[in-house]
C-alpha positions in Angstrom: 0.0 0.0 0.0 1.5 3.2 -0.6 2.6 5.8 2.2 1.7 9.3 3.2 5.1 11.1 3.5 5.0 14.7 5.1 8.2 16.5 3.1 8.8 19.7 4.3 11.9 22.2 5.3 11.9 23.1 8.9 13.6 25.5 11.2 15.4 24.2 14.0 12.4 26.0 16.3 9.9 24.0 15.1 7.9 25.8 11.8 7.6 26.1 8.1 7.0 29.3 7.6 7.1 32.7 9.0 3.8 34.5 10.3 2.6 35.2 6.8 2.7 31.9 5.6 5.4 33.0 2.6 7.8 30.5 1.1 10.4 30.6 3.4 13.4 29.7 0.3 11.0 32.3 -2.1 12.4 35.8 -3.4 12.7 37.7 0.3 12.4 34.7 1.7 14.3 34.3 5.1 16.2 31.4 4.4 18.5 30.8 1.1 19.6 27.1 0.8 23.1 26.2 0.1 24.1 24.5 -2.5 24.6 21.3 -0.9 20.9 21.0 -0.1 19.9 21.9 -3.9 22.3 19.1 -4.7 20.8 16.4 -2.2 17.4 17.8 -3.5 18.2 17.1 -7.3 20.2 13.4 -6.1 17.3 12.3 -4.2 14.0 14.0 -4.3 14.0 15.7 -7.9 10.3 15.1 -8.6 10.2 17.5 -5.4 11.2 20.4 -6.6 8.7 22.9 -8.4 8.3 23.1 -12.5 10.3 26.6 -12.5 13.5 25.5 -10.3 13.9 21.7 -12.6 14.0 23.9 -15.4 16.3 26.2 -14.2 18.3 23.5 -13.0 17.9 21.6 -16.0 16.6 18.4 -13.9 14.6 15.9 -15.8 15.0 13.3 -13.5 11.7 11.9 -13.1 12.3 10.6 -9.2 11.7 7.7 -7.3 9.5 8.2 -4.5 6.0 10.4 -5.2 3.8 10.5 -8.0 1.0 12.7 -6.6 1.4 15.6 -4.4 -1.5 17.1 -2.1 -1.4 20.8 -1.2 -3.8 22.9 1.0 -5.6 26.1 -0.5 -2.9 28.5 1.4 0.2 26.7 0.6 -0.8 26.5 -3.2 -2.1 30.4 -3.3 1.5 31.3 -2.2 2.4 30.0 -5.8 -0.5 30.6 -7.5 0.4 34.9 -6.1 3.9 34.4 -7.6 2.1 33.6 -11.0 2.9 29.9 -10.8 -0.8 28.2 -11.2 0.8 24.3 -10.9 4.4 24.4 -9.5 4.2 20.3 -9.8 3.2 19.6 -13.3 5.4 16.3 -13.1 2.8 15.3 -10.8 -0.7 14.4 -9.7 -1.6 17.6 -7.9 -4.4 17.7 -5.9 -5.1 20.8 -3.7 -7.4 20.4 -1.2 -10.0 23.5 -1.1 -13.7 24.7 -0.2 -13.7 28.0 -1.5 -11.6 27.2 -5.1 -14.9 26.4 -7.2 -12.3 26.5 -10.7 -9.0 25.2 -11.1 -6.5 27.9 -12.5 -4.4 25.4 -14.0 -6.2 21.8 -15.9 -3.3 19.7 -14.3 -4.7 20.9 -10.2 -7.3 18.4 -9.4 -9.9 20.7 -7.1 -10.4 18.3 -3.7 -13.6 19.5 -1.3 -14.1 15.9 0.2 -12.2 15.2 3.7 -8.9 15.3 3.5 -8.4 11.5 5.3 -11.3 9.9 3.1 -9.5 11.1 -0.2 -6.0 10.0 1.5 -7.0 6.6 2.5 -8.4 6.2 -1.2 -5.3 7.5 -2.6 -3.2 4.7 -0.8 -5.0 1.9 -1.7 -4.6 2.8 -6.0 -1.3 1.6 -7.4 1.6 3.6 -7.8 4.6 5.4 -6.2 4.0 6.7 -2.7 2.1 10.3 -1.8 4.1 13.2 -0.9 2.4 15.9 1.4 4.0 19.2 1.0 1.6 21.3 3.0 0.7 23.5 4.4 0.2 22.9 8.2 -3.5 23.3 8.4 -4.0 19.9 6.3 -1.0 18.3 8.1 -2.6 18.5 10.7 -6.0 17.7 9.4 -4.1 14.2 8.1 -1.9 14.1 11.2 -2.8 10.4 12.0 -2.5 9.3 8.4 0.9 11.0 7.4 3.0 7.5 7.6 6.7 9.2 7.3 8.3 12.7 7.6 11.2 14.0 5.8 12.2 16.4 7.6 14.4 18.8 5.7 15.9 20.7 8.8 17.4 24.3 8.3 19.9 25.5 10.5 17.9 28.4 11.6 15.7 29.5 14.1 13.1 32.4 13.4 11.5 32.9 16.7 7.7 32.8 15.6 5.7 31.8 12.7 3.7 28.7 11.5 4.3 24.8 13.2 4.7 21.6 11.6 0.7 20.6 12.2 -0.7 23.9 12.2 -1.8 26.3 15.3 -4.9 24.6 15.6 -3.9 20.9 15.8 -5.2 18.6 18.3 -2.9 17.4 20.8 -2.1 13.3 19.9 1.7 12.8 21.0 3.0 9.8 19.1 6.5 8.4 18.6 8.3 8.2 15.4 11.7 6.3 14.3 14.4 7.8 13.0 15.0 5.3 9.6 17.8 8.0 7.8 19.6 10.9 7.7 21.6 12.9 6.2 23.6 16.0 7.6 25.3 18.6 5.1 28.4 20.3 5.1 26.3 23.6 5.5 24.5 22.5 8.8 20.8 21.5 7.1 20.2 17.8 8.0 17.8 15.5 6.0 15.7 13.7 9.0 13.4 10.9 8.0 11.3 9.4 10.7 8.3 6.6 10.0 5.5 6.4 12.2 5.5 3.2 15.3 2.5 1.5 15.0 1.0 -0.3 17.6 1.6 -3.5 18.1 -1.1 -5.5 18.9 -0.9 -6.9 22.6 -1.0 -10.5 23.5 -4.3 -11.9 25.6 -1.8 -12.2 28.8 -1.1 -8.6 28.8 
């Protein structure tokens, strides 16, 4: 069955963006990536990184790991304001929206059904795995069905701005193992984690 993977850059404080929700690695953004993490992005997670930067990058690599990428209506209006209507072209894209009545771009599938119900469909079709890249409000809407993060951790703190799940996520603790990483020359690190599932208990316990 395929996975859920939450991708997503983080600060070492804990978010993914600033208080305005921006991009933090856009133009006045407030972090600019070294070139060691462009290069791990392009070795390992080309299909990734947005229609624009491949071409600029001249990447063709089609990627290993995702075929279909889900987005939240904030996270895709931060492109969508920078003129870019379908940053993942390469891609299934499927934003998840109730106020979007028309796609802007015929390759953003429009999603107004629960985020979990269309997820747990998703991961029963055949293909690669789904890659989540945000924003927090549907993390944290798909918090118990996110199977793996990859962590892209930036060596930066910002002081305030908006968490992994959200501001409004319920409180669930759960642990998580640490399957690889990867730590770069320039102090980002490359933190996956998949999720512990429960093992079932035996009748003596």
């Amino acid at each position: 069955m395929r996975t859920l993977v939450y991708c997503v850059a983080l600060t070492l404080d804990g978010f993914i963006a600033g208080p305005d929700g921006s991009d933090p690695t856009g133009p006045g953004g407030f972090w600019s990536p070294e070139q060691d993490y462009l290069q791990h992005l392009i070795e390992e997670y080309p299909e990734t990184l947005p229609g624009p930067a491949r071409a600029a990058l001249g990447v063709t690599a089609e990627g290993t790991r995702f075929d279909t990428v889900l987005e939240g209506r904030r996270s895709y209006e931060v492109g969508l304001a920078a003129g870019v209507a379908n940053a993942y072209p390469h891609l299934r894209h499927l934003v998840f929206s109730r106020t979007l009545t028309e796609s802007p771009d015929p390759g953003v599938e429009l999603v107004a059904d629960d985020p979990v119900a269309t997820v747990r469909e998703l991961k029963q079709l055949d293909g690669k795995d789904i890659w989540l890249v945000g924003g927090a409000e549907l993390a944290g809407a798909l918090y118990g069905e996110i199977d793996r993060l990859v962590v892209k951790l930036s060596p930066l703190t910002i002081g305030s701005g908006i968490p992994l799940f959200g501001r409004s996520a319920a409180f669930a603790p759960d642990l998580w193992t640490l399957s690889d990483h990867t730590v770069l020359r320039s102090g980002a690190a490359f933190l996956t984690y998949d999720r512990r599932r429960n093992a079932p208990q035996s009748a003596g316990d």
